[in-house]
N, C-alpha and C positions, 0 to 999 in steps of 0.2 A: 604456564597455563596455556592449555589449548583452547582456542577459536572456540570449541563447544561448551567448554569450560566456562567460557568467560561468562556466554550467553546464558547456560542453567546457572548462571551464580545472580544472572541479571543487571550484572555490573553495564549492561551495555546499553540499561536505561536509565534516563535520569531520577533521581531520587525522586521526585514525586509520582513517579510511574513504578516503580518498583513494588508498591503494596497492590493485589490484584483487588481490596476496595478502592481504593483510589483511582487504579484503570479502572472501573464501573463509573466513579462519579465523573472525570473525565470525557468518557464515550457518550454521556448520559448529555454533559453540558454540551457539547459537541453536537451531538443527534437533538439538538434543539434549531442548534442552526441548520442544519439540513431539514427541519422541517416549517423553520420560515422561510428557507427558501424556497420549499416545494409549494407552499403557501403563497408568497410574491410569485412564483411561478404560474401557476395554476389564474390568480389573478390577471397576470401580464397576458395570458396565451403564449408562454417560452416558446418555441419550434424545439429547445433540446432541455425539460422541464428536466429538472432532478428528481430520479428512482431510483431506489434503493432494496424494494419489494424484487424479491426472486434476482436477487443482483447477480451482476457475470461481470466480466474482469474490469469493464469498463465503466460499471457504475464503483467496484472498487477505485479504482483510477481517479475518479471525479471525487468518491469519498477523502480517499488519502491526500492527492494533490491540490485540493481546492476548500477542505474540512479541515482536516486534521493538521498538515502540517503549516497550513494559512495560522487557525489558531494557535499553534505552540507557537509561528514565529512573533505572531502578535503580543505573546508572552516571553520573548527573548531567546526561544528553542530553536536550533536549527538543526539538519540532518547533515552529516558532516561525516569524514571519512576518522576513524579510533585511531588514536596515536597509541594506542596501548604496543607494548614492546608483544605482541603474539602475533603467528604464523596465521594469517587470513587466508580465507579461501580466496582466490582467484577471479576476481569479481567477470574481468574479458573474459576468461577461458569460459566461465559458466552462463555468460549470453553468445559465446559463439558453437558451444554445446546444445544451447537451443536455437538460435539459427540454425545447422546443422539437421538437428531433430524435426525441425518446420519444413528445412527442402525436404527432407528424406518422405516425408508423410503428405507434401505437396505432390511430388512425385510419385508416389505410390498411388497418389486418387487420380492424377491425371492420363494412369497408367491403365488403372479402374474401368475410368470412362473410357479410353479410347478400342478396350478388348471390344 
C-alpha cells in the first residue's frame, strides 16, 4: 500500500472520524468551543480574541492546535507519527522545499523593490 493509498482508504483516521457524518458532528461540537471562546473573549477584551471569519493560516493554526487537537487529546487522541509498514513522504525534505520556495519568493520581492 502506497502513502496515497492508505490516506483514500482513511485508514489514517481514527475510527470515529472516518464516517464524514461523524466529522460534521465532531467539527460541529468543536466550533462550540471556539465560539465560547470568542464569547469569553469578546467579554475579557482579549488583545488576540479568536477569529475564524475569513480565516488565513493563522487562525487555522489557532483552530487546529488549540481546538481541535486540545479536544481529541482531552478524549485520549493524539497526533503521532503511523507505524504502518508504507513508504511516507518525506516529512524534512517537504518543509525544506517550502523554506526554499519562501527565500526564493523573499528574494524575488526584495529584488521587486530595489529595481
Amino acid at each position: 500500500m502506497t502513502a496515497r493509498e492508505f490516506v483514500k482508504s482513511g485508514k489514517h483516521l481514527p475510527r470515529p472520524l472516518r464516517d464524514f457524518h461523524d466529522q460534521k458532528r465532531l467539527f460541529k461540537r468543536i466550533w462550540q468551543n471556539v465560539r465560547n471562546r470568542q464569547k469569553q473573549d469578546a467579554e475579557s477584551g482579549s488583545l488576540l480574541p479568536v477569529t475564524l471569519k475569513d480565516s488565513n493560516w493563522i487562525d487555522c493554526h489557532i483552530f487546529v492546535i488549540d481546538f481541535f487537537l486540545w479536544f481529541m487529546a482531552l478524549h485520549g487522541y493524539t497526533l503521532q507519527k503511523s507505524r504502518q509498514p508504507i513508504e511516507f513522504y518525506d516529512f524534512d525534505h517537504a518543509m525544506r522545499v517550502f523554506d526554499e520556495e519562501q527565500m526564493q519568493a523573499l528574494q524575488a520581492r526584495i529584488e521587486s523593490v530595489s529595481r
